[in-house]
C-alpha positions in Angstrom: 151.6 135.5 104.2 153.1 133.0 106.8 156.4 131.6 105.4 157.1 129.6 108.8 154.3 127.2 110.9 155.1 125.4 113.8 151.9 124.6 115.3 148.9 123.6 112.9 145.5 121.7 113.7 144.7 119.1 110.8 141.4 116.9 110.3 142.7 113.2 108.5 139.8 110.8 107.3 140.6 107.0 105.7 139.0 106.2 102.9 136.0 104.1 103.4 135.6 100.7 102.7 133.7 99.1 99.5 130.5 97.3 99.9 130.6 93.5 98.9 128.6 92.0 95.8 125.7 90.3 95.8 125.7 88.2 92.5 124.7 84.9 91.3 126.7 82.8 88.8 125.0 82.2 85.5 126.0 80.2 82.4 124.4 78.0 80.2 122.8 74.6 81.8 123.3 76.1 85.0 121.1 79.3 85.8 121.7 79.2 89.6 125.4 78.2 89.5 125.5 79.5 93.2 126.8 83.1 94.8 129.6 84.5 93.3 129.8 87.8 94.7 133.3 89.5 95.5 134.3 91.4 98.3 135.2 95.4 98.5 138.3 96.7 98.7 139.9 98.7 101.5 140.0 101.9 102.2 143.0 103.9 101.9 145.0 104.3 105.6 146.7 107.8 106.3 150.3 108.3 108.1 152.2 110.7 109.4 156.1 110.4 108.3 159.2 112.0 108.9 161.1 113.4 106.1 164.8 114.8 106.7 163.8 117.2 103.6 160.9 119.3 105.0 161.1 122.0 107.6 157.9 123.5 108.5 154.2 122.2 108.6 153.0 125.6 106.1 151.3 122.6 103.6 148.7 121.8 106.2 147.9 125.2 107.4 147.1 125.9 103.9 145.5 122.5 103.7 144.1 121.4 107.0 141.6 118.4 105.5 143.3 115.3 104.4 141.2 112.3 102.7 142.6 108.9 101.4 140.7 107.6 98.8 137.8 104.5 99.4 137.7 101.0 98.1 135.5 100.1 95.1 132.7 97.5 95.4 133.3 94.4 94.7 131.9 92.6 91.4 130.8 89.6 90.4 132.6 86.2 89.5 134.5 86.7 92.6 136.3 89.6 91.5 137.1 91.6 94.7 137.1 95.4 94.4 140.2 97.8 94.3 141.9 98.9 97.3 142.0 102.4 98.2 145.3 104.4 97.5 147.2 104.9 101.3 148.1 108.9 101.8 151.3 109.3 103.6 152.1 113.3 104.9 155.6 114.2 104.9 156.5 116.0 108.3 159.9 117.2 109.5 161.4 115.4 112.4 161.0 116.6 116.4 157.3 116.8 114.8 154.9 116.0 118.3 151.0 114.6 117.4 148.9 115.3 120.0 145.1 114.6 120.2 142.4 117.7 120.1 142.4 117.4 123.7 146.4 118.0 123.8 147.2 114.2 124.8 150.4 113.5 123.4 149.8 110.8 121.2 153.3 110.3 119.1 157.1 112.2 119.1 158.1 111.3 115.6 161.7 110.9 115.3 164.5 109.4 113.0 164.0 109.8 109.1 161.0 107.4 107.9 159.4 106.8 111.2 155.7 106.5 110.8 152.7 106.7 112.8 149.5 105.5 111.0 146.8 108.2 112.3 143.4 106.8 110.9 142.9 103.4 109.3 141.1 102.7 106.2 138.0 101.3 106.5 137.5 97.0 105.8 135.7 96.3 102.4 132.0 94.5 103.2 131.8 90.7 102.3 130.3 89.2 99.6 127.8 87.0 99.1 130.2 84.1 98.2 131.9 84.6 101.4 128.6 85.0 103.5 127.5 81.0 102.2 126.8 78.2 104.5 125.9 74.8 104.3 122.5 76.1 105.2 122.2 79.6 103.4 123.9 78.3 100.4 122.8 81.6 98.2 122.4 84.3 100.2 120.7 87.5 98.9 122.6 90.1 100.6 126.0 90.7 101.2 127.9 93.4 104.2 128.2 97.2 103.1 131.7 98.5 103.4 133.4 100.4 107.1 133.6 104.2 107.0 137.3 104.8 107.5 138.4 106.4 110.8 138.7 110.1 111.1 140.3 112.5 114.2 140.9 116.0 114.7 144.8 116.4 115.5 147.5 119.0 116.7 151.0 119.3 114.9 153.6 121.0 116.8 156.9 121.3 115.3 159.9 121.8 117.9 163.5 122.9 116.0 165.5 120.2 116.6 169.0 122.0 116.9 171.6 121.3 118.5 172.2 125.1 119.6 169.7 127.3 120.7 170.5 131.2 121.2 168.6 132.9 124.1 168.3 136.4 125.4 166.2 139.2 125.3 164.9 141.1 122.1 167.8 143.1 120.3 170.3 141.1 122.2 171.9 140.2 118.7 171.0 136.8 118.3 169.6 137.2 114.7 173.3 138.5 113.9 175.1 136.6 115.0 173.2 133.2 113.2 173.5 135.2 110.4 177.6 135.8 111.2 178.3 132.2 111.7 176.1 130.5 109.6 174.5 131.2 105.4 171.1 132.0 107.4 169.7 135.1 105.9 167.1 136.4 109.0 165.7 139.6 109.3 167.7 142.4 111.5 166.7 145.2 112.4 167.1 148.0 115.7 163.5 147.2 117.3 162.7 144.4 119.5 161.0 141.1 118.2 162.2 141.8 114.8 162.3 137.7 114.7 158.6 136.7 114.9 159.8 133.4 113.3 162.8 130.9 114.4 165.8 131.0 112.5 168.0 127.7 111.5 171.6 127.8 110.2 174.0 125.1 109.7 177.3 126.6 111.0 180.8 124.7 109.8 183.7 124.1 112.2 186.5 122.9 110.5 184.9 118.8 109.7 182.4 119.1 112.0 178.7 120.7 111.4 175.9 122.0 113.3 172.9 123.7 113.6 172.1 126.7 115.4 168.3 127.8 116.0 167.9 132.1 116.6 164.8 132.0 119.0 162.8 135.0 119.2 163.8 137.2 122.0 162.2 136.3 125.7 161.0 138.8 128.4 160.1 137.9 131.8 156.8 136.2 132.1 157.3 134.0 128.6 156.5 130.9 130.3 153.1 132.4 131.2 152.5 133.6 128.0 154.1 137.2 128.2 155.4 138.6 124.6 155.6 135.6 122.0 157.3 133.6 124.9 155.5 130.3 124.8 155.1 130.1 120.9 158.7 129.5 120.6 160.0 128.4 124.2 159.0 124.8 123.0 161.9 125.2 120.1 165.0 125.0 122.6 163.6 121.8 124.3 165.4 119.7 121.6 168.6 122.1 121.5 171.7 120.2 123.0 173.2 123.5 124.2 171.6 126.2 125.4 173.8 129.6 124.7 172.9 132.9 126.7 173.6 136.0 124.1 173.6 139.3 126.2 173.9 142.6 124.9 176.7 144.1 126.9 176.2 147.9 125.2 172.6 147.6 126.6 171.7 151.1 127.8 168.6 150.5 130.1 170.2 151.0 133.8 167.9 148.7 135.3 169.5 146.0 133.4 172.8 144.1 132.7 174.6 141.0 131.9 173.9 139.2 135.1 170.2 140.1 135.5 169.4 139.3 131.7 170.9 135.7 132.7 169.2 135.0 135.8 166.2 136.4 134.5 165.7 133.8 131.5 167.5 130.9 133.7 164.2 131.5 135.8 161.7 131.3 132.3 163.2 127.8 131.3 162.8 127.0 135.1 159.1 127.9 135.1 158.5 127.1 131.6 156.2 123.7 131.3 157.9 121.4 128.5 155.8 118.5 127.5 159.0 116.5 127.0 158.7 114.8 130.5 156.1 112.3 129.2 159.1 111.7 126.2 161.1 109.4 126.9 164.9 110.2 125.6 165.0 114.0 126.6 168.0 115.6 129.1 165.5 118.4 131.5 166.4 121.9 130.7 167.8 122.7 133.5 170.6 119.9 133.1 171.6 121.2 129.8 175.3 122.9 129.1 175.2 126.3 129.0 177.5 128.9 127.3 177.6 132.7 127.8 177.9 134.8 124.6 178.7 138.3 125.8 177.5 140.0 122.9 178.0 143.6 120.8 181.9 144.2 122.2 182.8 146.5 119.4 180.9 149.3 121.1 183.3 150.5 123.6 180.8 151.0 126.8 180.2 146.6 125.9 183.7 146.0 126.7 182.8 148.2 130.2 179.9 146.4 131.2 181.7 143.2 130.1 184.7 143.8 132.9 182.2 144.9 135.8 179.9 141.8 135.3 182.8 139.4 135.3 183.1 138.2 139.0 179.3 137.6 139.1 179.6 136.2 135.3 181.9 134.0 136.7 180.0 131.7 139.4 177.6 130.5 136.8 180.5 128.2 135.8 179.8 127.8 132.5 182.4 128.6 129.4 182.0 132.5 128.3 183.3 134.3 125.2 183.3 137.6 124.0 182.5 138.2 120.5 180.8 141.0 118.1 178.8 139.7 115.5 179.6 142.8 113.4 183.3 142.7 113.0 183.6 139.5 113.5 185.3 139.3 116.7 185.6 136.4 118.5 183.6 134.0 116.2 186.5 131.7 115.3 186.8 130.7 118.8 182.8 130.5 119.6 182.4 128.3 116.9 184.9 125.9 117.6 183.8 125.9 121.0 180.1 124.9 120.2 181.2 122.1 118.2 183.4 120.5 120.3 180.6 120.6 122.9 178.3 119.4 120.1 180.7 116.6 119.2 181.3 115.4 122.5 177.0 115.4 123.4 176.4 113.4 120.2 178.9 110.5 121.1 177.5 110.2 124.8 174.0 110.4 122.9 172.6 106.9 121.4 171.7 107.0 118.1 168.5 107.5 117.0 167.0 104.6 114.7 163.6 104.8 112.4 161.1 104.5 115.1 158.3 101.1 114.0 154.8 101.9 112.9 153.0 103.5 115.0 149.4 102.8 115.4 146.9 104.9 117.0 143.8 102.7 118.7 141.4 103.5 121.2 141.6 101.3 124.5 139.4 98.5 124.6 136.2 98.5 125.8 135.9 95.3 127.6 136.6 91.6 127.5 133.3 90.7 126.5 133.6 93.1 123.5 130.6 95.1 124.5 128.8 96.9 127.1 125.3 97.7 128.4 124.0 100.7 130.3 120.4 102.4 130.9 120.3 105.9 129.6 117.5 108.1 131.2 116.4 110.4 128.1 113.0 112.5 127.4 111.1 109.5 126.0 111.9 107.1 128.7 115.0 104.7 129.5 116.5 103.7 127.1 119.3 100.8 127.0 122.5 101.6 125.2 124.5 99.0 123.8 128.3 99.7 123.2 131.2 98.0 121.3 133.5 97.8 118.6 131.7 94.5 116.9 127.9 95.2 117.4 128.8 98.8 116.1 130.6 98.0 113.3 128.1 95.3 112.6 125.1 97.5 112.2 127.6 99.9 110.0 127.7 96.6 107.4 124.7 96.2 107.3 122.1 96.8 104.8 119.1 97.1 106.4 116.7 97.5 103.3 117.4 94.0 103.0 115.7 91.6 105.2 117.9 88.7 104.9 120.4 91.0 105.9 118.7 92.5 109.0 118.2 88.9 110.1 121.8 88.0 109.6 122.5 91.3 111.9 120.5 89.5 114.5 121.8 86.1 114.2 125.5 88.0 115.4 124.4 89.9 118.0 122.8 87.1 119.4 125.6 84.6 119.2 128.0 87.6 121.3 125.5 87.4 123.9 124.0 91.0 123.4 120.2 89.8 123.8 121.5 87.9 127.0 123.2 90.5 128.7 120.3 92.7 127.6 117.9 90.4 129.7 120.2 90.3 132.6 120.2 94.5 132.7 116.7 94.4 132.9 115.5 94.6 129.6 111.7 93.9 128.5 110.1 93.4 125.2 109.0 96.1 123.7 111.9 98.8 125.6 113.9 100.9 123.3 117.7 100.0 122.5 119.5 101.5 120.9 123.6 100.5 119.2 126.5 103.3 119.0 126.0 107.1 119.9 122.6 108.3 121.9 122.9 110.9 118.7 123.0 109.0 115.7 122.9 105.4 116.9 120.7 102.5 115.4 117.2 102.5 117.6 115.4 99.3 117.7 112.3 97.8 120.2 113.7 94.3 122.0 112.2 91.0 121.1 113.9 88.8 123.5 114.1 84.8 122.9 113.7 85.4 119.2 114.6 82.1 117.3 118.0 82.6 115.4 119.8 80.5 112.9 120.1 80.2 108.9 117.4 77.2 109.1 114.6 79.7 109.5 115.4 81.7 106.1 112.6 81.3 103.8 113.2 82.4 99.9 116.3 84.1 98.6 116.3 87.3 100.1 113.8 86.9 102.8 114.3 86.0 106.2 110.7 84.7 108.0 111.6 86.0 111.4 110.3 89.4 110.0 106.7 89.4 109.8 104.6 91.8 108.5 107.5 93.1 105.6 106.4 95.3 102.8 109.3 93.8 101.0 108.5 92.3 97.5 110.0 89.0 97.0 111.5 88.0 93.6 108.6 85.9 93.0 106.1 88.4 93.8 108.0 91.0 91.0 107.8 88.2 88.2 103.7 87.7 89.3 103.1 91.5 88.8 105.6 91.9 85.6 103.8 89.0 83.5 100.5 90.6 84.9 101.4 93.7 83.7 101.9 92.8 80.3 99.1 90.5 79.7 97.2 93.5 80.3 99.0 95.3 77.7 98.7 92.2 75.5 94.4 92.0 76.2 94.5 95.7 75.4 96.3 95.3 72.1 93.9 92.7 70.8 90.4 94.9 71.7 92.1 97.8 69.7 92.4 94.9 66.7 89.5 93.9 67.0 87.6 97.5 66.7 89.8 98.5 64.1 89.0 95.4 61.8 85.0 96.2 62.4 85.1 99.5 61.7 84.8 101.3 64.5 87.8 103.4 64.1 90.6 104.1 61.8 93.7 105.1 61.5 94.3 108.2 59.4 98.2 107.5 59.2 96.6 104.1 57.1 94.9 106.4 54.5 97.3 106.6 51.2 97.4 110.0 49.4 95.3 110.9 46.2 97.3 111.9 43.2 
């Protein structure tokens, strides 16, 4: 089972939104004592934040669905409902969000940075909210948003300030293990390390970390061996230390070659840190040559032949074996001096504000409207964040409701620009996704306004509902019981002329 994940896809959803109320106050004296309907709550809001204390993203790869919880509904006597509980996922820092398409949406760094990632859906209105001067009691109230939800990619990038480089069986995993408590895996065969190592490595009162990156071949920026799984955890590393194997024995190889080899890997290798603001280029990062194995006696050899051409690389170059512990002391003091002196050129980094992830807008009028050619004919689509999330609110069992839908849309201007695009009465039009959308026929010049409502819960610009009012349920109810009534009192009536009985009546004959 995987103890270490660096790169996981997760699916977050908000909690959704509560509807509003639709009440009506009633007390003694006063049976209509006007709307008191509350609103719903909000739905819960989910965000990404960094936490010092964890290391790997294995929670969501075993849990890749994350849900906040919704609003309740809101209730009468202007109670408003409950708000849904936020969810906030821990992630460790140098954690990069990117969208399913692999746009880079967020690079969370600095302990308690937070990027919100979907937004909890707004509780619908109540009825006491929805009054006018002229719709005094409405019947209907707005239904609660569906919370946001997106598909996105975590990729977790060490952030070390040493990385060790070189090819599989070069040592690396050794010598962390030498220098530092790290406990990896060693073994004779290459890519014993299919997972990065950390260790925190002490140098008198200064500490650092050092990252073991699984050994690179040539051709790891294009993929070859596990190259670009873990090239992306040296882009944070401050210092970038070569380990060679001196006591290689493969005679098409040797210090020089193994160098210039993965110099030309990090050349060719892609980082995504260029649209990060903050980050030194690879290429511009100190480098340190770790000559590596130089208790075997042909190391030392190989060591002395390569050291002229070792040499114009101009960077610092010690000799150490991770076994006996050669040459450690010095290595390590070395790294942390360079470590020190990086850290006070570097600016600090503070808790990054919230984040907010929102889609660009779609136009200063709030809305568009284009002519979609489909398999029934054309078909006008009408796009925007307020006529969408209008229809979404509304309850469109309810008349009253449907007519307060139009009143909006026609007060934004959607029937106008609708006439102007060349719509007719009676084309199809349709609000949101092709797939999924709200389809109606357009009535232009329809009469708007809360004057034309006729009883509570009706709206007369509807004609020919099916809809029973309240009125018309009373009428049938009281009709419906006189009938029951008329048919109790015939029964009676037989009974008391004899034309039936009742054997339950008849008493028992001692």
């Amino acid at each position: 089972m995987a103890s270490f994940v660096d790169r996981v896809k997760i699916d977050v959803t908000a909690g959704n939104g509560g509807n509003g109320c639709v009440s009506v106050r009633r007390e003694k004296y006063k049976p209509l004592g006007g709307p008191d309907g509350g609103d719903g709550g909000r739905g819960g809001s989910v965000f990404l934040e960094v936490d010092p204390q964890s290391h790997t993203l294995l929670d969501y790869h075993h849990l890749p669905h994350r849900k906040a919880t919704n609003g309740t509904p809101g209730m009468g006597d202007n109670r408003e409902g409950a708000n849904g509980e936020d969810l906030v996922l821990p992630v460790p820092p140098g954690t990069v969000v990117k969208s399913a398409a692999g746009e880079i949406l967020a690079d969370l760094q600095g302990a308690g940075s937070r990027l919100e990632v979907a937004r909890g859906g707004t509780g619908g209105k109540g009825n006491a909210a929805l009054a006018t001067r002229k719709r005094k009691a409405p019947g209907f109230a707005l239904l609660g948003e569906e919370g946001e939800s997106h598909v996105l990619i975590l990729e977790l990038k060490s952030v070390a300030d040493v990385g060790l480089v070189g090819f599989p069986s070069s040592g690396k995993s050794s010598l962390i293990g030498a220098i530092s408590e790290a406990k990896p895996k060693i073994a004779d065969y290459p890519f014993t390390t299919l997972v990065p190592n950390l260790g925190v490595v002490q140098a008198g009162d200064e500490r650092f970390t050092v990252a073991d990156v699984p050994g690179l071949i040539p051709g790891a920026s294009q993929g070859k061996g596990l190259g670009l799984d873990f090239l992306r955890h040296i882009e944070r590393c401050a210092v970038i230390a070569h380990v060679v194997d001196c006591a290689n024995m493969e005679s098409e190889r040797n210090p020089v070659d193994d160098i210039k080899a993965l110099e030309a890997e990090l050349a060719a290798y892609e980082s995504d840190l260029d649209e990060v603001s903050g980050y030194v280029p690879l290429g511009e990062r100190p480098r340190v040559i770790i000559l590596n194995k130089m208790d075997i006696p042909d190391a030392a050899d190989m060591a002395k032949l390569q050291a002229e051409e070792l040499a114009k690389f101009g960077w610092p170059m010690y000799a150490v074996s991770a076994v006996s512990g050669r040459g450690l002391e010095a290595l390590v003091f070395a790294l942390a001096d360079m470590v020190l002196r990086l850290r006070q050129a570097e600016p600090e980094r503070k808790v990054q504000p919230l984040q907010v992830l929102r889609p660009p807008a779609v136009g200063d009028s709030g809305f568009t409207v284009t002519q979609q050619k489909t398999g029934q004919g054309l078909v006008y689509q009408v796009r925007g964040e307020k006529p969408e999330r209008w229809v979404k609110q509304t309850d469109f069992a309810n008349d009253e409701a449907i007519g307060f839908l139009a009143d909006r849309l026609y007060n934004l201007g959607v029937e106008a620009e609708l006439l102007q695009s060349g719509a007719k009465s009676g084309d199809t039009v349709v609000i949101g996704e092709m797939e999924g959308g709200v389809i109606f026929d357009f009535e232009p010049l329809q009469s708007a306004g809360a004057e034309l409502l006729g009883a509570r819960g009706q709206d007369l610009r509807l004609e020919g509902s099916t809809r029973r009012t309240n009125q018309e349920r009373r009428e049938q109810y009281h009709q419906m019981m006189d009938g029951k009534e008329e048919a109790r009192r015939n029964l009676r009536l037989e009974a008391e002329q004899g034309l039936w009985t009742d054997p339950s009546d008849r008493k028992s004959v001692v």
